[in-house]
N, C-alpha and C positions, 0 to 999 in steps of 0.2 A: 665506199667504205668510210666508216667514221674512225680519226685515230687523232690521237695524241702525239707530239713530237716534242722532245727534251732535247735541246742543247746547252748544254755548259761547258764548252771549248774555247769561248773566249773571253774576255772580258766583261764583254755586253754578254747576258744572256737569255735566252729567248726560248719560252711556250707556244706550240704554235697548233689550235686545233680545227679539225673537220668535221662537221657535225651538218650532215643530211644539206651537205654542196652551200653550208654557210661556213666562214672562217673566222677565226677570232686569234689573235695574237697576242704576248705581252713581253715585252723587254727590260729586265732588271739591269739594272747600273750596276756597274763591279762594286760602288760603294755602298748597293745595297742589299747585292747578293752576298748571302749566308750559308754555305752547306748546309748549318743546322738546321735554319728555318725553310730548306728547301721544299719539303710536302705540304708546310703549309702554307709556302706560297703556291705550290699545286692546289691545292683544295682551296684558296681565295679566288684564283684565276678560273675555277669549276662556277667558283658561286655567282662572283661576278658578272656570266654570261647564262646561269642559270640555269647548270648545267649538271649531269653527274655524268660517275664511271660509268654508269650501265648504258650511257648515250654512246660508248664507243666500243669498238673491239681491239684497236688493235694502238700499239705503241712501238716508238720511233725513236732511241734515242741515239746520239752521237756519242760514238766511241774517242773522238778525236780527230788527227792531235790537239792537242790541248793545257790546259790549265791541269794539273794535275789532280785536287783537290777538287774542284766543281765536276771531271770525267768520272773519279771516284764517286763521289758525292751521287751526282744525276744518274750514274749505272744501278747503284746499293737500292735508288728509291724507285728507280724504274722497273727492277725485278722485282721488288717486294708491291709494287703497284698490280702490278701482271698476276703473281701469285694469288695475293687475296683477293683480288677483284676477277680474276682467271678470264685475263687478257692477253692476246702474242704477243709478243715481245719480240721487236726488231734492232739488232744494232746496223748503224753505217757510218763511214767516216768520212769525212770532210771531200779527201782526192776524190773518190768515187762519185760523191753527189753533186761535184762541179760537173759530171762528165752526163748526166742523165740528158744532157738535151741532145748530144750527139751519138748516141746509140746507133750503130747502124748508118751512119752520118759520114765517117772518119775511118780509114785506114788503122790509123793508130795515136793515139792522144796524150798528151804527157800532161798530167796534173800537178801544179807545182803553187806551193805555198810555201810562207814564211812566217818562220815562230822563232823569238827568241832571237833575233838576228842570224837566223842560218835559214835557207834554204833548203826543201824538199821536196821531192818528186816521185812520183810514183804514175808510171807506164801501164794503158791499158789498149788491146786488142778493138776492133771493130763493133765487138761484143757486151765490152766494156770487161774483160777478163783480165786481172792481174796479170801482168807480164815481167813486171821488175821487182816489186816488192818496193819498200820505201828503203828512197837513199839522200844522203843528204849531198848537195851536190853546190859547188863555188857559183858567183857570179860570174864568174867569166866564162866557166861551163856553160850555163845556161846561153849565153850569147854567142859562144862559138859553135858549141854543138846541138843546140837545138833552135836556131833564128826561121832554118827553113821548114820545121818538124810543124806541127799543129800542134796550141797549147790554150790550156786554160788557167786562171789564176782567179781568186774570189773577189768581187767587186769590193767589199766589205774592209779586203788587207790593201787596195791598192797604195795605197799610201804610204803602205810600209815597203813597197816597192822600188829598186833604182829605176832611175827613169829611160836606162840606158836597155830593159828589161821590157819597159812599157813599151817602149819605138820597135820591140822584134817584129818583123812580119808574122804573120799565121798565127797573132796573140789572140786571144776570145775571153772578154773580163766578166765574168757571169754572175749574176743574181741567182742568190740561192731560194728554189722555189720550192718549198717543203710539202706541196701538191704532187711533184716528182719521185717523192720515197714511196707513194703508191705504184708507181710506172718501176721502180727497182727492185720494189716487193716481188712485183708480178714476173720481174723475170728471174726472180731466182737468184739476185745480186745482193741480197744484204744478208747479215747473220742473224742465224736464229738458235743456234746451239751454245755455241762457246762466245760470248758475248762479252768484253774484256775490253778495258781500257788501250785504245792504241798509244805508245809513249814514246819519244824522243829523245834521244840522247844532243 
C-alpha cells in the first residue's frame, strides 16, 4: 500500500512516505514549520522525490497529543488532501503507535508519554483495545504502580523523561516506525470516521 503519513505533534515535524516498498521522509524544525505554509511544504516534499497524489491511496495523520496548532493545522490539510484527491483518510495517535510491535505480544501494555511537563498514559488489552482512555497520571504513580506492568515510552521524548522512570523494569523505549500504521490499519485500530484532534488538559 502506497500512503502518506502527517505528523505535527511535536516540535520536530515529519512527512513520512511509501511509495511501491521505497520510503522517503522529511523533518521540519519548529523554527521552520508554519501552519500556514503547511501544503506547501506537502507539495515540495511530493516534488522533491518526484512524486504525486495519484502515487498513493491512503493517508496517515496523527491526531496527537500534541502541539495544538500544528494537530489543527495537519488534520484541516489532511482532510481536504483525502477530499480533493479522494484518498482514505486515517487518524492515530501517538499511545497506540508506540504499541504496534506488541500486538498479540503482551497481556496488557501501558503507553505513557510526556507533554508539557505532565505525564500520560493510556492502557491497552492484548489486542491493542483501549482500556483506560487517557489519564494523566504523577511520577511517583508511574514508579509505584506500574514498575512490574509492561510499558512503553517513545524513544524521541526520552529525554524529557526522569531517569528514575527509565531504571523501571518491563520499560520498552521504541522507535516510531510509520511502516506500522499499515499493520494498524489492517487491524481495524485507527480512525476513519470521526478524525479529531486528541488534546490535553
Amino acid at each position: 500500500m502506497n500512503f502518506l503519513a502527517i505528523n505535527c505533534s511535536t516540535d520536530s515535524s515529519l512527512f513520512f512516505l511509501k511509495v511501491k516498498n521505497k520510503t522517503f521522509n522529511k523533518v521540519l524544525q519548529s523554527d521552520k514549520f508554519n501552519t500556514d505554509l503547511l501544503m506547501k511544504q506537502i507539495l515540495d516534499f511530493f516534488d522533491e522525490n518526484n512524486l504525486k497524489f495519484d502515487d498513493i491511496s491512503d493517508i496517515y495523520v496523527n491526531q496527537g497529543p500534541g502541539n495544538f496548532s500544528g494537530l489543527r493545522g495537519s488534520l484541516a490539510i489532511a482532510k481536504g488532501i483525502s477530499l480533493s484527491k479522494n484518498l482514505n483518510l486515517f487518524g492515530y495517535d501517538t499511545f497506540i503507535f508506540l504499541c504496534a510491535d506488541f500486538f498479540n505480544k503482551k497481556n496488557s501494555i501501558c503507553s505513557i508519554i510526556k507533554f508539557r511537563e505532565k505525564y500520560y498514559i493510556k492502557n491497552f488489552d492484548t489486542h491493542l483495545i483501549d482500556i483506560s482512555g487517557v489519564k494523566e497520571i504523577k511520577e511517583y504513580e508511574i514508579i509505584r504502580k506500574y514498575n512490574n506492568k509492561f510499558k512503553v515510552i517513545p524513544k524521541h521524548m526520552v529525554k524529557y523523561f526522569d531517569n528514575q522512570i527509565l531504571k523501571l523494569s518491563n520499560l520498552s523505549i521504541v522507535d516510531l516506525d510509520y511502516n506500522k500504521l499499515e499493520f494498524l490499519k489492517l487491524k481495524g485500530l485507527l480512525d476513519e470516521n470521526l478524525i479529531k484532534p486528541l488534546y490535553l488538559r
